[in-house]
C-alpha positions in Angstrom: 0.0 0.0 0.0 1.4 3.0 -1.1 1.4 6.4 1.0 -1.0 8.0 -1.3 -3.3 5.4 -1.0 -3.3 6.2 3.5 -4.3 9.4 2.3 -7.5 10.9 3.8 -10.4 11.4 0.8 -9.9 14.7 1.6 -6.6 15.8 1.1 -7.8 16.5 -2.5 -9.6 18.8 -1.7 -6.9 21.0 -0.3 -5.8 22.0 -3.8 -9.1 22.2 -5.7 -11.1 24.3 -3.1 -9.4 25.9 0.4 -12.4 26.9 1.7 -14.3 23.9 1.4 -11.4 21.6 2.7 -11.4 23.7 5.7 -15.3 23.4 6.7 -14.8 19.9 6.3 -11.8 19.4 8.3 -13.4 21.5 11.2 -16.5 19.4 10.8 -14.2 15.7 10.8 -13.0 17.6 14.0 -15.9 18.5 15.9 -17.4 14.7 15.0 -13.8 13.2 16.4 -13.7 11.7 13.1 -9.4 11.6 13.5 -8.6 9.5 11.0 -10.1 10.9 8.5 -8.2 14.6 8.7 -5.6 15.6 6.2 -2.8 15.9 8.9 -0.3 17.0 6.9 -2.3 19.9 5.5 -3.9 20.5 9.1 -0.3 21.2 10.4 0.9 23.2 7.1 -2.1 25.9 8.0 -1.4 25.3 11.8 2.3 26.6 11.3 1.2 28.9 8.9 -1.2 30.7 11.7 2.2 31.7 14.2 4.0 32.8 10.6 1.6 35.0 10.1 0.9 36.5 13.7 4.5 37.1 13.7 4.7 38.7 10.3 2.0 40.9 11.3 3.8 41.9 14.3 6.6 43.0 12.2 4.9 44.7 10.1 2.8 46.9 12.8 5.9 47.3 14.2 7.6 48.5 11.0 5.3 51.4 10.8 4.7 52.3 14.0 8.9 53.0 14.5 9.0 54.6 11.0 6.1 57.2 12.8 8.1 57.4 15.7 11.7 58.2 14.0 9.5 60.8 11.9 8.1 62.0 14.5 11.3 62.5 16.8 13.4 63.7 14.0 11.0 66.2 12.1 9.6 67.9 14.7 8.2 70.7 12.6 6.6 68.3 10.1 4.5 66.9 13.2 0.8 65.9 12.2 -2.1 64.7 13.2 -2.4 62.0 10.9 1.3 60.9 12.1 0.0 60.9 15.5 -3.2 58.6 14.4 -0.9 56.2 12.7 1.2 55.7 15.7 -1.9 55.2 17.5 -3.8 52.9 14.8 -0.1 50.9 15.2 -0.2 50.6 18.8 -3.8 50.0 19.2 -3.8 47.0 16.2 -0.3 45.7 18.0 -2.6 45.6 21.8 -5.4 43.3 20.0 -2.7 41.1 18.3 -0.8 40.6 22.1 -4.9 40.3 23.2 -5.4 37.2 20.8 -1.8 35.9 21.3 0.0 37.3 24.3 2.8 35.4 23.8 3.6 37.6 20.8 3.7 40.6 23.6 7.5 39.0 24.5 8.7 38.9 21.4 8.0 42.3 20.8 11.6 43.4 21.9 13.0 41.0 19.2 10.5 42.3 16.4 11.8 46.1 17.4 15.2 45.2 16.8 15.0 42.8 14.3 12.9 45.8 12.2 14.4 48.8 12.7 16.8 48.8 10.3 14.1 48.2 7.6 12.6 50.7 9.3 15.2 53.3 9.3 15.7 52.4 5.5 11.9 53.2 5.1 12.1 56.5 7.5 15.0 58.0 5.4 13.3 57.5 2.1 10.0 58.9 3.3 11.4 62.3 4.9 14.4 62.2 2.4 16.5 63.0 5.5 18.5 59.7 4.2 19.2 56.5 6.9 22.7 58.2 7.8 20.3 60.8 9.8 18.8 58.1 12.1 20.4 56.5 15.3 21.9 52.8 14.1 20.3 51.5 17.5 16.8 51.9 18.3 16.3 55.0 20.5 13.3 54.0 22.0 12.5 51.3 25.0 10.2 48.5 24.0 8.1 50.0 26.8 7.9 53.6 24.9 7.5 51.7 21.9 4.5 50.3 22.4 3.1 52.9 25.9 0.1 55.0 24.1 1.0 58.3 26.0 4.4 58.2 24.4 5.6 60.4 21.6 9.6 61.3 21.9 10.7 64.8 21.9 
């Protein structure tokens, strides 16, 4: 018996319609009906659920530190709608650490980890150039992500 043979009827169904493939596998869940689940796809998506979280704490936190570096070294290009991302950021960032607060610890690494991206981004954007911004972080993950804090 060959492996393809062992697999569930509907591992097919994975390629040929996603959304389909996942109603069934919740319902073969919910009836305890094990054997019948596409494993190896189950734990593809499964894995693929923490990639994402964590990409779209890097990204949040990509834009919120490109507001803040704007924000700290343009003081007299200051606006409100600078202020509202870096809100919007921070805000988006607490529901994320809401749904997985584990994601809250590895905020410090996502800071670091981003800000040269970051920095390239910030430079571009005010034309200031990357040479203009600190090559470490000048903000605590605590100011980071604190919703009173905008740097001077």
């Amino acid at each position: 018996m060959t492996s393809r043979a062992l697999r569930p009827a509907n591992a097919a169904l994975y390629e040929e319609d996603f959304a389909l493939w996942s109603a069934e596998t919740a319902r073969l869940l919910r009836e305890g009906r094990f054997e019948e689940i596409d494993i190896e796809h189950l734990v593809e998506e499964v894995e693929g659920m923490a990639k994402s979280d964590r990409r779209e704490l890097n990204s949040r936190m990509t834009v919120l530190l490109i507001h803040l570096l704007k924000w700290k070294f343009q003081p007299a290009k200051r606006s409100g709608s600078w202020e509202n991302t870096i809100a919007v950021q921070r805000g988006k960032l607490e529901q994320l650490f809401l749904d997985s607060p584990s994601l809250r610890t590895d905020a410090t690494d996502s800071a670091r980890t981003v800000y040269r991206h970051a920095v390239r981004l910030a430079g571009i954007q005010t034309r200031l150039g990357p040479k203009a911004f600190p090559a470490e972080c000048p903000f605590t993950p605590e100011q980071i992500l604190n919703e009173d804090f905008l740097p001077e």
